[in-house]
C-alpha positions in Angstrom: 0.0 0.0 0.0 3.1 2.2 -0.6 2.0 5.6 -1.7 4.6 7.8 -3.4 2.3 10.4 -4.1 2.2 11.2 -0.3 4.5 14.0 1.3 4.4 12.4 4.4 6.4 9.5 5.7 5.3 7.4 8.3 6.9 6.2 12.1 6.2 2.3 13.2 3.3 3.2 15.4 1.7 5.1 12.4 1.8 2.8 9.8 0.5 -0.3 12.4 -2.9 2.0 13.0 -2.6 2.8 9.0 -3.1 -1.3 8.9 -5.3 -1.6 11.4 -7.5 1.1 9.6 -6.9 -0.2 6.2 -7.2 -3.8 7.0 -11.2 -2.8 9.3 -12.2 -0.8 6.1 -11.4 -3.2 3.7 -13.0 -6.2 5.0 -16.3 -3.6 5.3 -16.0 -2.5 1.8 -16.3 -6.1 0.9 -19.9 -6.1 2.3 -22.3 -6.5 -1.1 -23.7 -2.8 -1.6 -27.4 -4.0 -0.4 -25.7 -4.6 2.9 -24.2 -1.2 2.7 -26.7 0.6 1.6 -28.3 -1.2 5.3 -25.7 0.6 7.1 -26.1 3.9 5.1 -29.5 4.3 6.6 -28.3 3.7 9.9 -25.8 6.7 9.3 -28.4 8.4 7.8 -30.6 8.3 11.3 -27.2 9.1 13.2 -26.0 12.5 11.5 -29.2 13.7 10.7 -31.8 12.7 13.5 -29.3 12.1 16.4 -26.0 14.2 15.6 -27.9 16.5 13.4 -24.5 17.3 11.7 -23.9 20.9 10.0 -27.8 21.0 9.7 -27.9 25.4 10.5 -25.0 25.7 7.7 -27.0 22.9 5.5 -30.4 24.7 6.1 -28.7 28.1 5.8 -27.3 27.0 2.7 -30.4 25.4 0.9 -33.1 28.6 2.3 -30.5 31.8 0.8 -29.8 29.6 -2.1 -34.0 28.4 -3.1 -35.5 31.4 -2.0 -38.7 30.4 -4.2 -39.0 27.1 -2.3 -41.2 26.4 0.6 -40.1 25.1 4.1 -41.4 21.8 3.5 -39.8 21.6 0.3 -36.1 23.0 1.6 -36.5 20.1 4.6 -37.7 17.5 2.0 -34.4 18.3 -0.5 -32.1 18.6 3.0 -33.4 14.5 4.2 -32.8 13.7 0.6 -29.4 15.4 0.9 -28.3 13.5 3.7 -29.6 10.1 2.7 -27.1 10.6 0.2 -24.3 11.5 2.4 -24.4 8.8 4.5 -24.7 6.8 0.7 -21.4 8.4 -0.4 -19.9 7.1 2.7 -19.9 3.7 2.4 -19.4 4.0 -1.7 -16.4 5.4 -1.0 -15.0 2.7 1.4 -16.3 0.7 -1.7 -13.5 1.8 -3.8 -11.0 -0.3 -1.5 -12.5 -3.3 -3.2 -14.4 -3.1 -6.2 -13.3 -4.3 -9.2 -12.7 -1.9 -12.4 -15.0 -4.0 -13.9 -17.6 -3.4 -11.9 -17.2 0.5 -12.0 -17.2 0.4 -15.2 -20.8 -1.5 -14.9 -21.9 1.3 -12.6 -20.7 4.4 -13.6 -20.9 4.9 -17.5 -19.4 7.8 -19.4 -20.7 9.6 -22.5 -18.6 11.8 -24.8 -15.1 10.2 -23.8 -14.0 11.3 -27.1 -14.0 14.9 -26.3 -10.2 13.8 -24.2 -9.5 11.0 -27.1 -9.5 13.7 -29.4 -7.3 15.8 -27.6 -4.9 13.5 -27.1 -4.5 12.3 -30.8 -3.6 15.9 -31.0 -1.2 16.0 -28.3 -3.9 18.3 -26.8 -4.2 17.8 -22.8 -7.5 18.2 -21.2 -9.1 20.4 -17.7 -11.7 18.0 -16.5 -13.9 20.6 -14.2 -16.2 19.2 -11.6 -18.0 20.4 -8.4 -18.8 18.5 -5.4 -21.8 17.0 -6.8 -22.7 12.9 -6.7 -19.6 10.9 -5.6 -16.7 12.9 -6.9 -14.7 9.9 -4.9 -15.8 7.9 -8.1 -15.0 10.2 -11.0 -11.5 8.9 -10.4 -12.8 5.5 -12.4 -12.1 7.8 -16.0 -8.9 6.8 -15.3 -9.6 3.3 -16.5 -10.5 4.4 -19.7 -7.1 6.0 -20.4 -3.7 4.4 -20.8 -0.5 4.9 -19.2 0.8 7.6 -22.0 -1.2 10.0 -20.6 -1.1 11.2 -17.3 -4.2 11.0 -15.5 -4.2 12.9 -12.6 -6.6 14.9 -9.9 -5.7 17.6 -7.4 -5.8 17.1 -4.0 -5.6 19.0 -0.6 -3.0 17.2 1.9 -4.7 16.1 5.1 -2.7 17.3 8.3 -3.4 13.7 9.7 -0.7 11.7 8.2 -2.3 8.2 8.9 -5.2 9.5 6.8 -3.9 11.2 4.2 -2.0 8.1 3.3 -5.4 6.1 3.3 -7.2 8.5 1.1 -4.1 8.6 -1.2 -4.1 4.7 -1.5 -8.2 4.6 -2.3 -8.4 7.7 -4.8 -5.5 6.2 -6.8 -6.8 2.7 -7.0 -8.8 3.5 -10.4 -5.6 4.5 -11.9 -5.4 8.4 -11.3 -2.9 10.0 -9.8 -2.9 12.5 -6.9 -1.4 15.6 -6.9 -0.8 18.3 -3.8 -2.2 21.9 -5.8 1.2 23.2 -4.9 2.7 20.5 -7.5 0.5 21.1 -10.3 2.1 23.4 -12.3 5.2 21.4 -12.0 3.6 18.0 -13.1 1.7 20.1 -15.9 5.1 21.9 -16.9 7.0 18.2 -17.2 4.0 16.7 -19.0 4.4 19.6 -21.6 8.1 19.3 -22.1 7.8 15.6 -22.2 4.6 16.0 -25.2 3.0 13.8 -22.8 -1.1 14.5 -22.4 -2.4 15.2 -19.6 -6.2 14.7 -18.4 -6.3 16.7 -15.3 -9.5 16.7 -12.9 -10.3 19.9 -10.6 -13.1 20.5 -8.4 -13.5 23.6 -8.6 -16.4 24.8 -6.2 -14.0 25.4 -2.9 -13.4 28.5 -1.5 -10.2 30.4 -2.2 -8.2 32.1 0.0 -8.5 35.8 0.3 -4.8 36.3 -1.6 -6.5 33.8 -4.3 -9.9 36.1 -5.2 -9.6 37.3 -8.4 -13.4 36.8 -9.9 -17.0 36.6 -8.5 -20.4 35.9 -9.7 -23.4 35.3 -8.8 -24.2 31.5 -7.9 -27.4 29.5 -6.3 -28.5 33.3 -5.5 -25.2 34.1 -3.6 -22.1 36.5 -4.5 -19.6 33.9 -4.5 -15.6 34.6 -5.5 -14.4 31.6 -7.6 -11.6 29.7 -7.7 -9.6 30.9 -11.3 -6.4 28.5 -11.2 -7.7 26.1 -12.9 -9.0 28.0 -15.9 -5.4 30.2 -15.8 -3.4 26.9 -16.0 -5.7 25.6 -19.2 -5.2 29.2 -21.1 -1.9 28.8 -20.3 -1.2 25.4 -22.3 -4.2 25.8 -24.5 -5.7 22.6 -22.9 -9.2 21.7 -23.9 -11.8 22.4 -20.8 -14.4 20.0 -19.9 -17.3 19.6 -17.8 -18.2 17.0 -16.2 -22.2 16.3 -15.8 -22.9 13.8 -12.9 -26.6 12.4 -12.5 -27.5 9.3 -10.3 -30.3 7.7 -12.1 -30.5 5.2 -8.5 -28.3 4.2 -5.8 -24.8 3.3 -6.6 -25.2 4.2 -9.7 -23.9 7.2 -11.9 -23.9 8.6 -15.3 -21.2 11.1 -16.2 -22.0 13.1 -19.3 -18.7 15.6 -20.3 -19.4 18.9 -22.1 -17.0 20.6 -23.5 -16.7 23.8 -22.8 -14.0 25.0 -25.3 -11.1 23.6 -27.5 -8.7 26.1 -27.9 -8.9 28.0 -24.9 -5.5 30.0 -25.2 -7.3 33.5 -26.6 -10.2 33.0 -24.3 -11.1 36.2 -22.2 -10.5 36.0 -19.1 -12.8 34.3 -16.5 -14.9 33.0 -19.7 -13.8 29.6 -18.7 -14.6 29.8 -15.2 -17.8 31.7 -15.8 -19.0 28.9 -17.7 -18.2 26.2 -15.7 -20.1 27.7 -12.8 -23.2 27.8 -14.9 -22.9 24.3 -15.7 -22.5 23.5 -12.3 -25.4 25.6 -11.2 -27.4 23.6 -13.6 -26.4 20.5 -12.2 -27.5 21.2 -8.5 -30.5 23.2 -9.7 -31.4 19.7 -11.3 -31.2 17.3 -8.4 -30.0 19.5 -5.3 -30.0 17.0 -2.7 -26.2 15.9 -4.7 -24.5 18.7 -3.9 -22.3 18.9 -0.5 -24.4 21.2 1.1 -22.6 21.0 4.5 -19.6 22.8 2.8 -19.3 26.7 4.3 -19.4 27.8 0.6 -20.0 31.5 1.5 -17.9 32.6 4.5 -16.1 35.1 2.8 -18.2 38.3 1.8 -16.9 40.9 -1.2 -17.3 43.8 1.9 -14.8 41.6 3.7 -12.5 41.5 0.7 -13.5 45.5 0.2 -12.4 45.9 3.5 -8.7 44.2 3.3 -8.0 46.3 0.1 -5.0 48.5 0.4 -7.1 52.3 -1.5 -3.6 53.5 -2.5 -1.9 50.6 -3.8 -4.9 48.7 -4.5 -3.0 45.2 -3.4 -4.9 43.3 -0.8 -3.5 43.5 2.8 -3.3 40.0 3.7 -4.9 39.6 8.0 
């Protein structure tokens, strides 16, 4: 279960409770998914009836951002939205065990040619996603790609070491590789040099760091600053941006439609990529909203804050 991806290295007594951990989670991911599904309801009553975990940011969330909707009908989409939490948890201790084979039986791609054609090209591709359906499982495209291209998703280090590793060791199983966002431009830099393609997945729906603010809009009813490195990395290498559209037709199951969003994205305007992508996603959760990871604090930072921490004469931000 070596993981060279990792930044971390581990002591004895860590990697003996990384064992214990992975060795307890595998043997439940080998549970068949009606069984787990048994247990998701049972985490279902605990976070949401017992717990009741994040429900004020999760009710917050769903009341500014479906301010047409009635009370009944924001509590009806937040019970749906935590039924599927508690789903994505034991999906994603899944991916410990199942088989590429049967991911492939339950989560089916359309327009795969949309990075096929890229890569005949020596094109690389962005693949832009939000935290919408199981995001864990988008790392099965990998399969469909061969070693010649890099495939690849960014990912934040966890400060627990024990865990990072585990999470490392279950997102790369698929075949993708995981990369810290303070490596991507090096991996992306090397991949170009090397004329090897690169299909690169970003979920892009966090919230940046004041330093990292450079565009807002308006999303689910909410002025929201964006996160632009992905689209300035893509105009950069005149990689083809992608969208990827995630429905669950029923449990454990997934269809994952990509749109393309441009081709040659070098001469794009600025923000254009961006801007689009958080329509599409907006879309997506205005679809089905009970998919979306409505516990996230998506709107803690305010553009009077940002106002506030802008320096009038130089017109830098003074970083607090």
């Amino acid at each position: 279960m070596a993981n060279k991806t990792s930044v971390y290295t581990l002591n004895i007594g860590e990697k003996i409770l990384l064992g214990i951990i992975y060795g307890l989670t595998y043997l439940l991911s080998l549970l068949p998914f009606c069984i787990l599904y048994i247990i998701a309801d049972g985490i279902y009553l605990l976070i949401y009836k017992v717990v009741g975990y994040r429900k004020k940011i999760v009710r917050k969330n769903l009341t500014e951002s479906f301010p047409d909707k009635s009370q009944k009908e924001i509590i009806d989409i937040e019970k749906k939205f935590y039924h599927f939490l508690a789903d994505y948890v034991v999906e994603t201790i899944k991916l410990l065990s199942i088989s590429k084979k049967e991911m492939k039986r339950r989560v089916t791609y359309t327009n795969l040619h949309y990075i096929s054609e890229a890569e005949a090209k020596g094109q690389s591709s962005t693949v832009l996603l939000g935290h919408y359906c199981n995001w864990e499982w988008v790392t099965s495209i990998g399969i469909y790609f061969g070693k010649d291209t890099f495939r690849g998703q960014i990912y934040h280090i966890l400060e627990n070491k024990v865990m990072d590793k585990f999470f490392l060791h279950l997102r790369e199983r698929m075949g993708t590789k995981c990369v810290p966002m303070s490596e991507i431009l090096r991996r992306r830099v090397e991949c170009h040099q090397n004329k090897r393609p690169m299909v690169m997945g970003y979920i892009a729906d966090q919230v940046p760091f004041w330093n990292n603010i450079h565009y807002w809009t308006n999303f689910l009813n909410h002025d929201t600053p964006v996160l632009t490195g992905a689209e300035t990395i893509t105009k950069r290498f005149n990689d083809r941006a992608i969208y990827l559209d995630i429905s669950r037709p029923r449990r454990g199951y997934y269809n994952i439609e990509l749109q393309l969003i441009a081709d040659e994205t070098k001469n794009i305007p600025d923000w254009e990529i961006t801007e689009a992508f958080t329509r599409a996603l907006e879309k997506s959760i205005q679809r089905a909203p009970q998919y979306w990871l409505w516990t996230h604090n998506r709107w803690k930072r305010t553009r009077e804050q940002y106002n506030k921490m802008i320096d009038k004469t130089t017109g830098k931000l003074i970083m607090r």
